[in-house]
C-alpha positions as a Markdown table, in Angstrom:
| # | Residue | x | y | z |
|---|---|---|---|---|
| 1 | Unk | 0.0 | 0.0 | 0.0 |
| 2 | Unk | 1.2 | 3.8 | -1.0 |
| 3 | Unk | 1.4 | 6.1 | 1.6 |
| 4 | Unk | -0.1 | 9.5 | 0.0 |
| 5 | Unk | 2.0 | 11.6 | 1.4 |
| 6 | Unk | 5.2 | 10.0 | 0.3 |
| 7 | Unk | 6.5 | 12.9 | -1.6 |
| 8 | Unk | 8.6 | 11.4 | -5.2 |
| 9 | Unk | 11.1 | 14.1 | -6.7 |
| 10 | Unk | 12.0 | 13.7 | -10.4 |
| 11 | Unk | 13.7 | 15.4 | -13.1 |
| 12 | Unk | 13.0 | 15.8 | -16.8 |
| 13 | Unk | 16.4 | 15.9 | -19.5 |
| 14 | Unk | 16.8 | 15.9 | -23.0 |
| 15 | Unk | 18.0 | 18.1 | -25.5 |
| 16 | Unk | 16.4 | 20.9 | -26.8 |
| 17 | Unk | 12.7 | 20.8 | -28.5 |
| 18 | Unk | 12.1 | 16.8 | -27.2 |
| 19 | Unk | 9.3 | 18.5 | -25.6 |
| 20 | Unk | 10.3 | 18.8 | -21.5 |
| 21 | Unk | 8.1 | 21.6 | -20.7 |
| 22 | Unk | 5.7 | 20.3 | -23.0 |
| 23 | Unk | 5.4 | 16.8 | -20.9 |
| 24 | Unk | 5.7 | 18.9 | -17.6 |
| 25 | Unk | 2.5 | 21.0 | -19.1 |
| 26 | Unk | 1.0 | 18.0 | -19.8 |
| 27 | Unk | 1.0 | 16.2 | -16.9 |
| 28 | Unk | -0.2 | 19.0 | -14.9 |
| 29 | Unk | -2.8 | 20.0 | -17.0 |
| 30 | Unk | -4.2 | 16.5 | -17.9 |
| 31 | Unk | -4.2 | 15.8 | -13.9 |
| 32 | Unk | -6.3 | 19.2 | -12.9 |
| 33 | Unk | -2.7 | 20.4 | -11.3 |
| 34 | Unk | -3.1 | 23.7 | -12.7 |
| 35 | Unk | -4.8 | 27.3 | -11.1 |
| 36 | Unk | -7.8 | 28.6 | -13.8 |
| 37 | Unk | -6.0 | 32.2 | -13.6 |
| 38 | Unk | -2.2 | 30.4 | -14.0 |
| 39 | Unk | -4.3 | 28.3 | -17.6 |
| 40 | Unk | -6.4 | 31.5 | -18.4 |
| 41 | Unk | -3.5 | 33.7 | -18.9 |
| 42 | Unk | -1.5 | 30.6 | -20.9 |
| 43 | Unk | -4.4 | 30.4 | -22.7 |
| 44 | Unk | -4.4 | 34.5 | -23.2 |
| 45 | Unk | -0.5 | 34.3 | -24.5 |
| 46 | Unk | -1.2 | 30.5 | -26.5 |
| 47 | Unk | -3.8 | 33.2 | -28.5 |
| 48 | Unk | -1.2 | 35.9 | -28.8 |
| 49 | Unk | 1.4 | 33.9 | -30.1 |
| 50 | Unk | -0.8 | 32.3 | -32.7 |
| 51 | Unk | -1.5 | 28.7 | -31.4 |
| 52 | Unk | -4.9 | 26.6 | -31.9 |
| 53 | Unk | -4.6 | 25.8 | -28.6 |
| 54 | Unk | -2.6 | 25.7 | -25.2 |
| 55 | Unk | 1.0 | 25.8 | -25.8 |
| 56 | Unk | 1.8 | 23.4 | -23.0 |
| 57 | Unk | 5.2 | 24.5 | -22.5 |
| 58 | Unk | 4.1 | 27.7 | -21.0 |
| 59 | Unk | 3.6 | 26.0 | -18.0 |
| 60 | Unk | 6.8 | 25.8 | -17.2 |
| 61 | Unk | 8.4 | 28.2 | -19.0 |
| 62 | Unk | 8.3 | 30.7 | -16.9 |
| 63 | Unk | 11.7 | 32.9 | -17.3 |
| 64 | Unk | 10.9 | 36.1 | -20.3 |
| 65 | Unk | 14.0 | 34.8 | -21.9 |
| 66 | Unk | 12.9 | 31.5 | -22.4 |
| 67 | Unk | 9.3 | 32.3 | -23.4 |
| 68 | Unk | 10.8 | 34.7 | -26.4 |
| 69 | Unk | 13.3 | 31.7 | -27.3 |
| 70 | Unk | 11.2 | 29.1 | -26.6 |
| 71 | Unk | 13.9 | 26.9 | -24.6 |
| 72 | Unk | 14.8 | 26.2 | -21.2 |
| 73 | Unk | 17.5 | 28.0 | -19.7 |
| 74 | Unk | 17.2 | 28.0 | -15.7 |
| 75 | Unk | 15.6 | 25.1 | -13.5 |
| 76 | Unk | 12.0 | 25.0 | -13.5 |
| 77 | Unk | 10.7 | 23.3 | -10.1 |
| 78 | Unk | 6.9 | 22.6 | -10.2 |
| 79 | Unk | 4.7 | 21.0 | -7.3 |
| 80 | Unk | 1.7 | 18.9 | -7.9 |
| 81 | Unk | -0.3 | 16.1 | -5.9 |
| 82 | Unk | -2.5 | 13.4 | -7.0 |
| 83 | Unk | -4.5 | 11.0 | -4.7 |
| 84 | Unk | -1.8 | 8.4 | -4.3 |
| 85 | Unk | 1.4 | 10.9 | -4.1 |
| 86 | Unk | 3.2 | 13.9 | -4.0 |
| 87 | Unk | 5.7 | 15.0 | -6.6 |
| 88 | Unk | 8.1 | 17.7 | -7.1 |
| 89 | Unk | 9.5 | 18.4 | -10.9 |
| 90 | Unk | 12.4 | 20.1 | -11.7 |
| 91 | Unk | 12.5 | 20.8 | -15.6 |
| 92 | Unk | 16.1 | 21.2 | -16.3 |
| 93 | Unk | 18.0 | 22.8 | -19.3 |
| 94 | Unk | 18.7 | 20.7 | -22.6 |
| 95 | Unk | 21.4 | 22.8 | -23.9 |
| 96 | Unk | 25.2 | 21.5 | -23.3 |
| 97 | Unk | 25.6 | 25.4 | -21.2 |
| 98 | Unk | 23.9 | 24.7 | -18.8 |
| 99 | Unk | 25.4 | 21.2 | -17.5 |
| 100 | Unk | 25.6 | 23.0 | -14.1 |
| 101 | Unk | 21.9 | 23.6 | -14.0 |
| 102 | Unk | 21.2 | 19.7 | -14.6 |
| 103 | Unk | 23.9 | 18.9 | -12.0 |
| 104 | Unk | 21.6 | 21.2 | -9.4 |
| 105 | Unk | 17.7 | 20.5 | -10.6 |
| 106 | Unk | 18.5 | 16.4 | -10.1 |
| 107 | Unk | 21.4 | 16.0 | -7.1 |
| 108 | Unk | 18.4 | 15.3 | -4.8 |
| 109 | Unk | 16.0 | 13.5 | -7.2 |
| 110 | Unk | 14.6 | 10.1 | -6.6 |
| 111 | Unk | 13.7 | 9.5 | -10.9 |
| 112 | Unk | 14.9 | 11.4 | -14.0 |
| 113 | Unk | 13.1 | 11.7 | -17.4 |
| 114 | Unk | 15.0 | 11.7 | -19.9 |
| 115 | Unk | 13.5 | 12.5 | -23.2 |
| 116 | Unk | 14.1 | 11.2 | -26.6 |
| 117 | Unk | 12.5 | 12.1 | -30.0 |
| 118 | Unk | 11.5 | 9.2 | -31.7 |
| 119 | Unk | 12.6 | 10.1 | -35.1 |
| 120 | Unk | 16.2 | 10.9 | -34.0 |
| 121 | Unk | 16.5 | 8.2 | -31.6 |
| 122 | Unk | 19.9 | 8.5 | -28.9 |
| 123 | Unk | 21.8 | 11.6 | -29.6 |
| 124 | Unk | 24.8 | 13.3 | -27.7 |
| 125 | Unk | 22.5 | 15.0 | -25.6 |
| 126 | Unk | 20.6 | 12.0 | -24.3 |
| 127 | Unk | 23.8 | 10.2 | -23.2 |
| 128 | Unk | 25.5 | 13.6 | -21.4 |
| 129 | Unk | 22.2 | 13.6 | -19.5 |
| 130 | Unk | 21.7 | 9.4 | -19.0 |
| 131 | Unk | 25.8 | 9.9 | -17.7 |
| 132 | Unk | 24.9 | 12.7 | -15.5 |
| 133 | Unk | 21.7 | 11.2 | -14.3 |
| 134 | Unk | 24.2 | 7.6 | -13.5 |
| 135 | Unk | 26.9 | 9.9 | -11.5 |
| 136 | Unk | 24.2 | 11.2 | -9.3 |
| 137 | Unk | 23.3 | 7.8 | -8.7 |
| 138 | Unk | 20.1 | 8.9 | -9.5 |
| 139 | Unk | 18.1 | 5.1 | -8.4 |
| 140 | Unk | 15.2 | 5.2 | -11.3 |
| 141 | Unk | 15.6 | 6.3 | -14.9 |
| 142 | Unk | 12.2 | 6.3 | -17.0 |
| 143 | Unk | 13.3 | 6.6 | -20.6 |
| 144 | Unk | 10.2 | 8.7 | -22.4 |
| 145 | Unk | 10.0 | 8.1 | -26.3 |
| 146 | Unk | 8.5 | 11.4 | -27.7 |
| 147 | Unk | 6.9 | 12.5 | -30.6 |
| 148 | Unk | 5.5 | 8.7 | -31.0 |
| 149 | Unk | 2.7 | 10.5 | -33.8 |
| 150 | Unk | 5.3 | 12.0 | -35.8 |
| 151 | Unk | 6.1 | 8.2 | -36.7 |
| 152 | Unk | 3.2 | 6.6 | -36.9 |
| 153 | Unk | 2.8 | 5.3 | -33.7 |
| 154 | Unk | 5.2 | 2.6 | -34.8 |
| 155 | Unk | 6.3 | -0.1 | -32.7 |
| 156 | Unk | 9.5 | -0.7 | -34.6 |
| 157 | Unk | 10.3 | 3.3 | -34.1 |
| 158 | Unk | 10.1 | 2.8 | -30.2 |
| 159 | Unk | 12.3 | -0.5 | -30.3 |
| 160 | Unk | 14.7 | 1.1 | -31.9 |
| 161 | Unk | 15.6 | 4.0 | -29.3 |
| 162 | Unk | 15.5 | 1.2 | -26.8 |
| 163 | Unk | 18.3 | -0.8 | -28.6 |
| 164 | Unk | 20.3 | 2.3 | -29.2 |
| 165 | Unk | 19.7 | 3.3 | -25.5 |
| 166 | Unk | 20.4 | 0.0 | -23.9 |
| 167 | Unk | 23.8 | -0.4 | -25.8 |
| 168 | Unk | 24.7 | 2.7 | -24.5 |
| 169 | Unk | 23.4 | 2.8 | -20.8 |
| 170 | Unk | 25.2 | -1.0 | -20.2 |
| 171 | Unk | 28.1 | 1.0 | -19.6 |
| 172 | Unk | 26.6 | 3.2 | -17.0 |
| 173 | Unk | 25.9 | 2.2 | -13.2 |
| 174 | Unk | 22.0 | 2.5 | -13.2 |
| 175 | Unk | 19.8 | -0.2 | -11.1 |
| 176 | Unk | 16.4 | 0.5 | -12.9 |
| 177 | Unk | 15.6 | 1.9 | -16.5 |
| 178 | Unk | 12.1 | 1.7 | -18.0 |
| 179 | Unk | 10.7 | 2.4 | -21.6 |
| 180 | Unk | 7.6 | 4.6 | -22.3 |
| 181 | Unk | 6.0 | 5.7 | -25.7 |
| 182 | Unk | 4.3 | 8.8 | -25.5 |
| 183 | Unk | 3.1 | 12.0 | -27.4 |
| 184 | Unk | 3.9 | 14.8 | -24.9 |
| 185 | Unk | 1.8 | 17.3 | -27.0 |
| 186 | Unk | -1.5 | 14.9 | -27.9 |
| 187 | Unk | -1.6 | 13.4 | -24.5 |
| 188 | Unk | -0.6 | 9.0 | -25.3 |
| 189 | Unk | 0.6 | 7.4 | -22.4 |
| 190 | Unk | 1.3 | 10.4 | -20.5 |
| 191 | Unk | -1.7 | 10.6 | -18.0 |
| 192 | Unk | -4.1 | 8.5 | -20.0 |
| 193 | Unk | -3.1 | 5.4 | -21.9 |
| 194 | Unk | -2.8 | 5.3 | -25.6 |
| 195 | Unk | -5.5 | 4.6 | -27.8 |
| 196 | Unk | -3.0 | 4.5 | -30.9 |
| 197 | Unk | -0.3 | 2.1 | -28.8 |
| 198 | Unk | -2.2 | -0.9 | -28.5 |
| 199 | Unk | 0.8 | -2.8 | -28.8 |
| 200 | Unk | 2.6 | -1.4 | -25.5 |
| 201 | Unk | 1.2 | -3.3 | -22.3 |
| 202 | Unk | 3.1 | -1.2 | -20.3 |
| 203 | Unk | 1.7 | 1.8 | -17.4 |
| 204 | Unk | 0.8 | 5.3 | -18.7 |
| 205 | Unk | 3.9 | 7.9 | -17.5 |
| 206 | Unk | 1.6 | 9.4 | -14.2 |
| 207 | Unk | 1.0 | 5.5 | -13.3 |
| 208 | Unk | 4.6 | 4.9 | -13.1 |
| 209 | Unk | 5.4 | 7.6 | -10.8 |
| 210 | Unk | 2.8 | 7.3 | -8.2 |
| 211 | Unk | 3.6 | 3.3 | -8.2 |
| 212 | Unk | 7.1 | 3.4 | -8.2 |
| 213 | Unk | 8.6 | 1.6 | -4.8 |
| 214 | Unk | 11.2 | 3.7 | -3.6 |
| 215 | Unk | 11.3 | 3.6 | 0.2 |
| 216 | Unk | 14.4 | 1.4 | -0.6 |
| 217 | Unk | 16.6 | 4.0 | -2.1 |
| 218 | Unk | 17.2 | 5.9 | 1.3 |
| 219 | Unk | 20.3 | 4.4 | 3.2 |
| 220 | Unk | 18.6 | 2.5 | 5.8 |
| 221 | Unk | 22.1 | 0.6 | 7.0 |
| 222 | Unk | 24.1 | 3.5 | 8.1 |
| 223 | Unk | 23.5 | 5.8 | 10.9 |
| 224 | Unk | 24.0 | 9.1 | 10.4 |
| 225 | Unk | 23.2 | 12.5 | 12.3 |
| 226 | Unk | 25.1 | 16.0 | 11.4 |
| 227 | Unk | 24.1 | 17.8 | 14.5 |
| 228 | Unk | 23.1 | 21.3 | 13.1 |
| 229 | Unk | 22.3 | 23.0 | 16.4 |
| 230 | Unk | 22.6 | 22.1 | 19.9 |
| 231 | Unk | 19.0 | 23.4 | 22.2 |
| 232 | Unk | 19.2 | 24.6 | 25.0 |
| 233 | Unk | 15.9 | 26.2 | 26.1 |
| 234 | Unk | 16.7 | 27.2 | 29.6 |
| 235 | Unk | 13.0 | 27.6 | 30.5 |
| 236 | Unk | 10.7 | 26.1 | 33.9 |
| 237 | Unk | 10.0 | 23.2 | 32.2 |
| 238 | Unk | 12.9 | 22.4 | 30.3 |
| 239 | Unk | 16.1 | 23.5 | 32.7 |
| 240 | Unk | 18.1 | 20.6 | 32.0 |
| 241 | Unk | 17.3 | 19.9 | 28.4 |
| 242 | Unk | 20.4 | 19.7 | 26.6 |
| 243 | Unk | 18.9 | 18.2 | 22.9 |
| 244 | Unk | 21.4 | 18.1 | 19.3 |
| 245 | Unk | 18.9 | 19.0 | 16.8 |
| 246 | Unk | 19.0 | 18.3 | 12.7 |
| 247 | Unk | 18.1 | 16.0 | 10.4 |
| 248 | Unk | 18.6 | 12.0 | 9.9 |
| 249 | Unk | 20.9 | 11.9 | 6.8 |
| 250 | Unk | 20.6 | 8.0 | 6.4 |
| 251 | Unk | 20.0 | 5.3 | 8.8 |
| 252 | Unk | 17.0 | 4.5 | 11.9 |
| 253 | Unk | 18.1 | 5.7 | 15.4 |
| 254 | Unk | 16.0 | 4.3 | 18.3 |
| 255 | Unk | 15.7 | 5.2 | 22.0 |
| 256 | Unk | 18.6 | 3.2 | 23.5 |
| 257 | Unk | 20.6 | 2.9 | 20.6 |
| 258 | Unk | 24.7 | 2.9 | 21.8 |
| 259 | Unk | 26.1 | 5.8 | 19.7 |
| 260 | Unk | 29.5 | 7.6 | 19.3 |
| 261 | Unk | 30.0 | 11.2 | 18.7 |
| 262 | Unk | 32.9 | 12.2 | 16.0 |
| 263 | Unk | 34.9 | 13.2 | 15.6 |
| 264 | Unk | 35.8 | 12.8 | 19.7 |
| 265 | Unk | 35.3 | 9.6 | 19.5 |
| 266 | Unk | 32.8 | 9.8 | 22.8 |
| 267 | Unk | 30.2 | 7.2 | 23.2 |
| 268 | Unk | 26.7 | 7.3 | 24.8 |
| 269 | Unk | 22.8 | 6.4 | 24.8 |
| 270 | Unk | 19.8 | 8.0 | 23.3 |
| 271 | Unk | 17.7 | 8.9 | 25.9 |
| 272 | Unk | 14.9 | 10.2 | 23.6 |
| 273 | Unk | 14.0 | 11.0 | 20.4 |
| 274 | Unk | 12.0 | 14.4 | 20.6 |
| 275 | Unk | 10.0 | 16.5 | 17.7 |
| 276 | Unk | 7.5 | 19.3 | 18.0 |
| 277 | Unk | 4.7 | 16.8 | 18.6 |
| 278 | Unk | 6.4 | 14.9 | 21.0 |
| 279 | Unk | 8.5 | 11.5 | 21.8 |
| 280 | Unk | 9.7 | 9.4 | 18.9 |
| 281 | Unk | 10.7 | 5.4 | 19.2 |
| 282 | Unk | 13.0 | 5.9 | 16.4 |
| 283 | Unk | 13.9 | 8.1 | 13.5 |
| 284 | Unk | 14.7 | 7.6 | 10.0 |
| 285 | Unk | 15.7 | 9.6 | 7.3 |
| 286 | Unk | 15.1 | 12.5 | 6.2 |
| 287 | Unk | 13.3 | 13.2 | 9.8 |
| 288 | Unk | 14.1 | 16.2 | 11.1 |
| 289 | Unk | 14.7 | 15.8 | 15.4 |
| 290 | Unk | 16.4 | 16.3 | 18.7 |
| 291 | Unk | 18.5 | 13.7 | 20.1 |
| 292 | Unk | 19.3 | 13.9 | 23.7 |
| 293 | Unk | 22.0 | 11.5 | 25.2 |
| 294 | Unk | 22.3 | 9.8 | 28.8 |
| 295 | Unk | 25.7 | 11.8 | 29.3 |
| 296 | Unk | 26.5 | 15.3 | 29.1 |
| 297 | Unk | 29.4 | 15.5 | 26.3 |
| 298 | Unk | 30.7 | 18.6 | 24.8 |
| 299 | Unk | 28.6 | 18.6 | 20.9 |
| 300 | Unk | 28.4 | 21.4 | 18.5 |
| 301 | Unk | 27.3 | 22.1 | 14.9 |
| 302 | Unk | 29.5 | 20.5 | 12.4 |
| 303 | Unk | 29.9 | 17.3 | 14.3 |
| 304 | Unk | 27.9 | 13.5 | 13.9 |
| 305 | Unk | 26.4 | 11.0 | 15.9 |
| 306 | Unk | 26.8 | 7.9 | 14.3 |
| 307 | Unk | 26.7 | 4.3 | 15.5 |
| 308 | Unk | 28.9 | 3.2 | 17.4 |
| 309 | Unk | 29.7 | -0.6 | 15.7 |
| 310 | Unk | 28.9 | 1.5 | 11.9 |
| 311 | Unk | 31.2 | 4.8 | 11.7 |
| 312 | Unk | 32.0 | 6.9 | 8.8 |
| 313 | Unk | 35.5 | 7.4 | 8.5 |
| 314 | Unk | 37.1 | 10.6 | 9.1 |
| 315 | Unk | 39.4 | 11.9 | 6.1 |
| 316 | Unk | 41.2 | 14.8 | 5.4 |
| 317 | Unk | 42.1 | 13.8 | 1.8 |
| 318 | Unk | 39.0 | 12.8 | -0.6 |
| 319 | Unk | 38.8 | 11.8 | -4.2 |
| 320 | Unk | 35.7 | 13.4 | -5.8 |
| 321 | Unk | 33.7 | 13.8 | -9.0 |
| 322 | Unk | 33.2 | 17.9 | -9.4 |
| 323 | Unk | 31.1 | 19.7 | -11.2 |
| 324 | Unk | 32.4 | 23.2 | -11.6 |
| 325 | Unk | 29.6 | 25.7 | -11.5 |
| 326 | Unk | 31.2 | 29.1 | -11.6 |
| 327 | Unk | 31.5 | 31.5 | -14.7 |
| 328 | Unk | 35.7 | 32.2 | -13.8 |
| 329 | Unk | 37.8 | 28.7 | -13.9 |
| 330 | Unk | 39.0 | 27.0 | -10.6 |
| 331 | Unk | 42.0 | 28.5 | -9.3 |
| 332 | Unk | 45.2 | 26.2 | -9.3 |
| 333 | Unk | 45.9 | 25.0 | -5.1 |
| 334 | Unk | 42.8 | 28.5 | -4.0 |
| 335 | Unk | 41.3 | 27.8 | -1.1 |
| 336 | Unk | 37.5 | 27.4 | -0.8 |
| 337 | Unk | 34.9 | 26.7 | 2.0 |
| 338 | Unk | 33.6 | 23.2 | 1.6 |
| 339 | Unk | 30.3 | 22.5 | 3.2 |
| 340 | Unk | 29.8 | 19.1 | 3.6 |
| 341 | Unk | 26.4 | 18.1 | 5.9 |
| 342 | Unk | 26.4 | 21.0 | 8.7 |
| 343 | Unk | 30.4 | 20.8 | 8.8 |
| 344 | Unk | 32.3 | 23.6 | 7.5 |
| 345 | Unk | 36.2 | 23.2 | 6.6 |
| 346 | Unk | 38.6 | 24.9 | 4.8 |
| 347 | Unk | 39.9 | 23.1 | 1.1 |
| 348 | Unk | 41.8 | 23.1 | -1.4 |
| 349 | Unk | 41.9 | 21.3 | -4.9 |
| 350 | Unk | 45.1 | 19.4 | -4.9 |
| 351 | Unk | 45.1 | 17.7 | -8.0 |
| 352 | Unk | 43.0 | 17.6 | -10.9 |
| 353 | Unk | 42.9 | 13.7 | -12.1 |
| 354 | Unk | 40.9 | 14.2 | -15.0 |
| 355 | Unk | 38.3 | 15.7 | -17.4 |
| 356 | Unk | 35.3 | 14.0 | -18.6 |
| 357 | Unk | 34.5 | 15.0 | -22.4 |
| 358 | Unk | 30.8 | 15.3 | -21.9 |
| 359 | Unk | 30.4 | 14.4 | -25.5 |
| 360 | Unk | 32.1 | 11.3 | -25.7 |
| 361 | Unk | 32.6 | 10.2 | -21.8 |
| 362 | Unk | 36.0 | 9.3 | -22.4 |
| 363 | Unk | 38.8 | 10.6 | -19.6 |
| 364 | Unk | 41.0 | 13.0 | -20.4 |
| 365 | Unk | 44.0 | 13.1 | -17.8 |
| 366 | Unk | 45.8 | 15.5 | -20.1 |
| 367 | Unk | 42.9 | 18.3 | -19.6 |
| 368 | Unk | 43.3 | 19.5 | -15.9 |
| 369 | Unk | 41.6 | 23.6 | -16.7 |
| 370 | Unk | 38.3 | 23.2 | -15.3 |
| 371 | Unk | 35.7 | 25.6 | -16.1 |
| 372 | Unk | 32.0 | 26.6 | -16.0 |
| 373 | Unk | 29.7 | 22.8 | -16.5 |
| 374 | Unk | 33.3 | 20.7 | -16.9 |
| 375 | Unk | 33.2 | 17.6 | -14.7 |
| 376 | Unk | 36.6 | 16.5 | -13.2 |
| 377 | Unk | 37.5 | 13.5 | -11.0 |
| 378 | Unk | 39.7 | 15.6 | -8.4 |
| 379 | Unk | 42.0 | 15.0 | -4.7 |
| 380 | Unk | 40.4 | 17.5 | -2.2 |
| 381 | Unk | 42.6 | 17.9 | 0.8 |
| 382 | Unk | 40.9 | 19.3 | 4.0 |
| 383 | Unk | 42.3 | 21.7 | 7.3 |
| 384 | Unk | 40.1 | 19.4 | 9.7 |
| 385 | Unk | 38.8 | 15.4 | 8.8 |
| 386 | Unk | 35.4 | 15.4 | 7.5 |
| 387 | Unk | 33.0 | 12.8 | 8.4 |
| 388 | Unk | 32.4 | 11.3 | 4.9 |
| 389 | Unk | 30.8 | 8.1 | 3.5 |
| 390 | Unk | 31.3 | 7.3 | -1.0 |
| 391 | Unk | 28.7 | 8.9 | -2.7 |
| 392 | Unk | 27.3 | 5.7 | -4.1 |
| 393 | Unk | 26.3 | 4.3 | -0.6 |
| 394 | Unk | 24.8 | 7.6 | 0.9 |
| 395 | Unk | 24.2 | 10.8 | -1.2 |
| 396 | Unk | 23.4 | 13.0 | 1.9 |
| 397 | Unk | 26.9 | 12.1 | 3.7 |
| 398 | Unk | 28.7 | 11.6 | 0.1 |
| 399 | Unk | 28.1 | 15.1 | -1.2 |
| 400 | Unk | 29.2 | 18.5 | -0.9 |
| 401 | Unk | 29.6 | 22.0 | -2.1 |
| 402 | Unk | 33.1 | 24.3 | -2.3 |
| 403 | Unk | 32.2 | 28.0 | -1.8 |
| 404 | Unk | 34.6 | 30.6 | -3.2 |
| 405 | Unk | 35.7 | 32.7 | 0.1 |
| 406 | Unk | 36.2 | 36.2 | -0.9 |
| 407 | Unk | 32.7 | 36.6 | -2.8 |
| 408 | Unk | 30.7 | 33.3 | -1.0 |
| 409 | Unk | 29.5 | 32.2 | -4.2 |
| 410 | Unk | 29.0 | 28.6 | -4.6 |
| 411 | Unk | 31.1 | 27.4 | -7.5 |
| 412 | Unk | 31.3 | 24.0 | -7.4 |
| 413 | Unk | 29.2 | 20.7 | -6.5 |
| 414 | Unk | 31.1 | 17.7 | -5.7 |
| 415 | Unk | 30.1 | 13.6 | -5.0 |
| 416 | Unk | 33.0 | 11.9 | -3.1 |
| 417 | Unk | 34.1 | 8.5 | -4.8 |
């Protein structure tokens, strides 16, 4: 049985005109997910710009730039709700400049879309964003064929894509990849099944996503707890309350529970498990609590509870996959603010390893200028061991972000190997 208010988060990819925004627009219109003023005035501009009827895409589309070029340029994040789940969309950019903005919209995403037009099967753009989708270990892929009535509704057409799709994604580390046939701007197999698909037996695209299992992707194994604040509420009722407050990153914590705080090294017991509406028996992730202990030891922001026979391991040298977000290049041995879970450190980029060409994926050691959307395999080296875990296992504890110190811009987004 679904819980309703499990909330799914998915991207959509592809390159330019496979019809994103169109799906997005489609989805939320054909499942009543849109306000009458937001479709009256899309209706109003569908008029002024010519159309029969609702461009779609102006759902989403909501930047001026994009609406006078007709492409995607920022992240578009979009919020709807059906009876059996919640969903948050982030429509992200198809154009190879804006890497970084696909990078962003889908580092916390439980599914991406990845669009492909039927009649031009897998191009470059579909395997930058199937490779980027795989690095951010992103645990369902639904593969969207698009434009199914510009060929005829053809069987042989969608088999096709999924032959040139699954030759190229064997290389890739992805656990689950499924295969719709849809017509973004007609409406097959999006919400409603297909009338002119008899031949695919498979769930409409809105069916997939409110039926597809994913309590299993969290980390349930390993404990983890960046404590983000300690409370202390000094009040009648509370004098002695001495709670470390944040969220679950991975793992269940229960009342009892032998735990060791790094990186001291201290061990202790939860006493309780506390939250606005009361006492908790355990917490999972991604709950947000406060964890008192049954001694008093010295805790503050930055630092992680953990279990004591299932540690992280403390490093002041990590190898990591970056994506460089930033307009100026990274600055050979700068220093930068990493902020990885609510710990703050110093950093600086060692050593570039190498460049991934984004067209090709092949490794190029030679390459070590990294610039805006360029992703690098890199040696970060730390002033104070951060509490880390590999990417793969746990993308709470396995990712991070450097922030350039003079002008506390983010400029790069990295996932520790």
């Amino acid at each position: 049985m679904l819980d309703n208010n499990q909330l799914l988060r998915f991207t959509t990819a592809g390159s330019v005109d496979d019809g994103k925004s169109t799906l997005i627009g489609r989805l939320l219109y054909d499942s009543k997910s849109i306000f009458e003023d937001q479709l009256e005035a899309i209706e109003n501009t569908s008029k002024q710009k010519g159309h029969e009827g609702v461009d779609l895409a102006l759902f989403t589309d909501g930047l001026r730039d994009e609406r006078e070029q007709g492409i995607t340029i920022d992240v578009a994040y979009r919020y709807f709700t059906t009876p059996k789940r919640k969903f948050i969309i982030a429509d992200t950019p198809g154009h190879i400049q804006y890497t970084r903005n696909m990078v962003t919209g889908a580092s916390t995403a439980n599914a991406a879309i990845i669009l492909v037009d039927a009649r031009h099967g897998v191009i470059e753009q579909t395997k930058r964003h199937a490779f980027i989708a795989s690095l951010l270990q992103i645990p369902h892929i639904i593969v969207c064929i698009n434009k199914m009535d510009l060929v005829d509704f053809k069987e042989e057409a969608y088999n096709k894509v999924i032959g040139q799709f699954e030759e190229f994604s064997s290389k890739l580390l992805v656990k689950d990849v499924r295969f719709i046939p849809i017509s973004a701007l007609l409406g097959d197999n999006v919400v409603n099944r297909s009338e002119n698909m008899g031949w695919y037996q498979g769930a409409p695209l809105l069916h997939t996503l409110e039926t597809m299992h994913i309590s299993s992707d969290i980390n349930k194994v390993d404990a983890r707890f960046p404590v983000q604040t300690v409370l202390r509420p000094q009040s009648e009722e509370y004098r002695d309350y001495r709670g470390y407050a944040g969220r679950v990153a991975s793992g269940v914590f229960r009342k009892g529970d032998e735990v060791t705080i790094l990186p001291s090294g201290f061990t202790s017991k939860i006493k309780s498990i506390d939250t606005n509406d009361g006492e908790l028996e355990e917490a999972f992730a991604p709950m947000s609590v406060s964890i008192t202990l049954e001694d008093d030891i010295d805790i503050s922001r930055g630092d992680m509870i953990a279990r004591s026979n299932n540690k992280p391991e403390p490093s002041q040298d990590v190898e990591a996959m970056l994506c460089w977000l930033h307009n100026d290049s990274a600055k050979p041995r700068a220093k930068y603010t990493i902020r990885h879970t609510s710990n703050e450190q110093k950093a600086m980029i060692k050593e570039v390893i190498y460049k991934i060409d984004i067209n090709t994926l092949n490794r190029k050691p030679e390459d070590v200028e990294m610039g805006m959307n360029d992703i690098c395999k890199v040696k970060i080296r730390t002033t104070k061991p951060l509490l880390v875990d590999s990417y793969r296992e746990n993308r709470t504890t396995g990712s991070f972000i450097l922030v350039d110190e003079n002008t506390n811009e983010t400029v790069a987004a990295g996932m520790i190997v």
